[in-house]
Structure formats: C-alpha cells, structure tokens
C-alpha positions as CSV (number, residue, x, y, z in Angstrom):
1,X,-19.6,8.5,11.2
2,X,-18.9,11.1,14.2
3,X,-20.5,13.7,14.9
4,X,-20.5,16.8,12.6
5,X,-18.4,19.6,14.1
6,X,-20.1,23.2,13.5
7,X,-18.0,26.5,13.2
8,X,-18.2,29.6,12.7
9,X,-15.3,31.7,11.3
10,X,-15.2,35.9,11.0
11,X,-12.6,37.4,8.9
12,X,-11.7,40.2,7.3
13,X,-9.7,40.5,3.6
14,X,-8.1,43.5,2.5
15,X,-8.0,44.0,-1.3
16,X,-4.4,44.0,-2.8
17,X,-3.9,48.0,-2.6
18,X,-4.9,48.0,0.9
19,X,-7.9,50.3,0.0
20,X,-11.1,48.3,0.6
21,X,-11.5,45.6,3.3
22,X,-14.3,43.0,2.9
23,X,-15.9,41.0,5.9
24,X,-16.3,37.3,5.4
25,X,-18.6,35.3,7.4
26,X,-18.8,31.7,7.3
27,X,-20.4,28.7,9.0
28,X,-19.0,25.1,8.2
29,X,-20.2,21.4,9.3
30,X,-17.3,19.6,9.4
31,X,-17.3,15.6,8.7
32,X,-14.5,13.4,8.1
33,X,-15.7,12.5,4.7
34,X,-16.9,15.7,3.8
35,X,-17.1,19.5,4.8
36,X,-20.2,22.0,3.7
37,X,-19.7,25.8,4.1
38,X,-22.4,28.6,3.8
39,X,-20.1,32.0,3.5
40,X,-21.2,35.3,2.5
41,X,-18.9,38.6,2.4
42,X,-19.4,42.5,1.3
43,X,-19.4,42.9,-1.9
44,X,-17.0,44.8,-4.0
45,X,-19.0,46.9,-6.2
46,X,-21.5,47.9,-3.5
47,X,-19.7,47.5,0.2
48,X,-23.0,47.7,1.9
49,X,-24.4,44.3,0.3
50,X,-23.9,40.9,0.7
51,X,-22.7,38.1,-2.1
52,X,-22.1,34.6,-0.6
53,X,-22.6,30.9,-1.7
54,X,-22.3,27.0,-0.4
55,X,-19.5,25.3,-1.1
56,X,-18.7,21.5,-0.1
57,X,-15.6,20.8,0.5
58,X,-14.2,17.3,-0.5
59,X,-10.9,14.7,0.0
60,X,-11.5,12.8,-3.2
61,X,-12.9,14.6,-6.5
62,X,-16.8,15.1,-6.5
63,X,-17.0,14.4,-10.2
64,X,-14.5,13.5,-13.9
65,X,-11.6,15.8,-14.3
66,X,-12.5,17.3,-10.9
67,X,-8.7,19.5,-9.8
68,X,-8.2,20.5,-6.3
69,X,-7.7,23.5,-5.0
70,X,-4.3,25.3,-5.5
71,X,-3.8,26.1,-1.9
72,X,-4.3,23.9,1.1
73,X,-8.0,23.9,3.0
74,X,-8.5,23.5,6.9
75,X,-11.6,22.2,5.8
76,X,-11.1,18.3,4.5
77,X,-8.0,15.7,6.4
78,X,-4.9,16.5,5.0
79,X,-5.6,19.6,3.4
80,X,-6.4,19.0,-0.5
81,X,-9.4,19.9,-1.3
82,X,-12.0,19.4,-3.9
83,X,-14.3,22.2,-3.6
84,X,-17.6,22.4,-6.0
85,X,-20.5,25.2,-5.1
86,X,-23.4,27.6,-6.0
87,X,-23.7,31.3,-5.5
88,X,-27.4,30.5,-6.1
89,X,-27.6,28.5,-3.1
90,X,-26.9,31.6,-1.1
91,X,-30.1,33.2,-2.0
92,X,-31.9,30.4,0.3
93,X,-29.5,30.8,3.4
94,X,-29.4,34.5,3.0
95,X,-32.2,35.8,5.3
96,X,-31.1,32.5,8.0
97,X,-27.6,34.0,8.4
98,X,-28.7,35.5,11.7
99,X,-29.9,32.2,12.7
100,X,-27.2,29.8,13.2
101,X,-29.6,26.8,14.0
102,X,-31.0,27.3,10.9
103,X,-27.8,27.6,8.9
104,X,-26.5,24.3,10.6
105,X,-29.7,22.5,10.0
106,X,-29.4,23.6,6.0
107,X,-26.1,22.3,6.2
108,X,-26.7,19.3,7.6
109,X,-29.2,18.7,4.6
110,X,-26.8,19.8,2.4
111,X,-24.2,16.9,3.8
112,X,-26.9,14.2,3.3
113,X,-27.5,14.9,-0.1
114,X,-23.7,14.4,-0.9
C-alpha cells in the first residue's frame, strides 16, 4: 500500500433559500483501497453547535445490498462510492478537532479496522 494521503477540506453550504449558511470541516486519509473522513458542520437547529460523524468511504460495497452513492465522490478512484458511517463516532473525535495529529492518528485506526 502507499502512503495514506491526509486532507483537510473547509467549506461552506448555503441552505436552499439562501438564508442560513453552515460551515463544514473535514479531515480525510485517503488510500487507494479505502478513504476515512471525520467531518463536523453547524448545526441547523442551533448554528452555534457542532453535529459531525466518520464516514469510510469505499470502491466496492462494505456489506449485502450495499448502493453507492447517487453523486460522484473525490474520495474513492473513479468516483463511486460506497459510503457507510456513525454520527456516534463523532462524539470521540469531537474535542480532537483542533488537533489534527490526533484526528489523523484516529483515522488511521479507523482504516486498519476496515
């Protein structure tokens, strides 16, 4: 295997009225077999907190009846994706998101585990 690449993307989404914007954050170790992603954005409800999750991001389908995504993801070669996550996960990576060592390292577990 190469080595993992490591991003980290800032963005910001606009709801479909144009009236709220939310910040996305994300970090992602990137492998040719398979992609991990911590992300965390403002919530809707409540603009001054946080929701988020870890996703991994997959060519081939991580389990039975597994459909990819409906849009095409920079995440995976050639762009389909099979995504499966946890918001739950997020409550673990939460207070590290300031810590990008720490986030990579959690990924990096995350990967092995696949």
């Amino acid at each position: 295997m190469t080595e993992p690449v490591f991003i980290h993307e800032k963005k910001t989404w606009h709801t479909e009225d144009g009236e709220y914007k939310r910040d996305r954050e994300s970090y992602v170790v990137l492998t040719p077999d398979c992609s991990v992603e911590a992300w965390r954005m403002s919530s809707l409800s409540a603009p001054y907190e946080r929701v988020g999750g870890v996703e991994v991001h997959s060519p081939t389908p991580l389990y039975e009846g597994h459909q990819p995504l409906d849009r095409p993801c920079s995440y995976v070669p050639g762009g389909i994706c099979y995504t499966d996550g946890s918001s739950l996960a997020f409550d673990y990576i939460e207070y590290a998101f300031d810590n990008p060592k720490s986030i990579y390292r959690y990924l990096l577990d995350r990967l092995e585990g696949q």
